[in-house]
C-alpha positions, 0 to 999 in steps of 0.5 A: 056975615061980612057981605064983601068976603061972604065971611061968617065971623063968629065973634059976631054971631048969636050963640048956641044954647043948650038945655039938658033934661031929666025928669023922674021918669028916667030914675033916681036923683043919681040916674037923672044927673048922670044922664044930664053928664052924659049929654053935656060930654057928648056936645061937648066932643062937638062944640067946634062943629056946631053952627052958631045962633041955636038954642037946643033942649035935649031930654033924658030917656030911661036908657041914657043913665045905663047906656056908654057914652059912646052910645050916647055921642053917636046919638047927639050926634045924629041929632045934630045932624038930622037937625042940620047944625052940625057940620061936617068939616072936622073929624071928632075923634082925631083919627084920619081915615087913611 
């Protein structure tokens, strides 16, 4: 951070890191890597909001290789929010609110 304009610049910053798990548990060879497509889709869609410096993990379920992707956006991004990394001045989507 700059200290005479209290700018951050993010060419600066430490980058953000994910990790993506599936253990057997969540299902077979298939189930596993779709599960792994459908979180990395998800952080994907906020990749532009996220803070920088963050190294984050996130585990399969059993549910995740059945459920929608939209069910899985809305749970990242739930988790990112309730980990505070996200933030709030964009719209994901694309669509306005009016």
């Amino acid at each position: 951070m700059n200290q005479m304009d209290g700018v951050v610049d993010h060419n600066l910053a430490p980058p953000i890191r994910f990790a993506f798990v599936a253990s057997r548990r969540v299902g077979h060879a298939v189930a596993r890597n779709r599960a792994k497509r459908l979180l990395r889709a998800a952080i994907q869609a906020h990749l532009g909001r996220l803070e920088p410096g963050w190294d984050c993990v996130l585990i399969a379920r059993k549910g995740t290789p059945v459920a929608s992707y939209k069910e899985v956006e809305s749970a990242v991004q739930c988790l990112l929010r309730r980990a505070d990394i996200l933030s709030n001045d964009a719209v994901v989507d694309g669509s306005s609110s009016i």
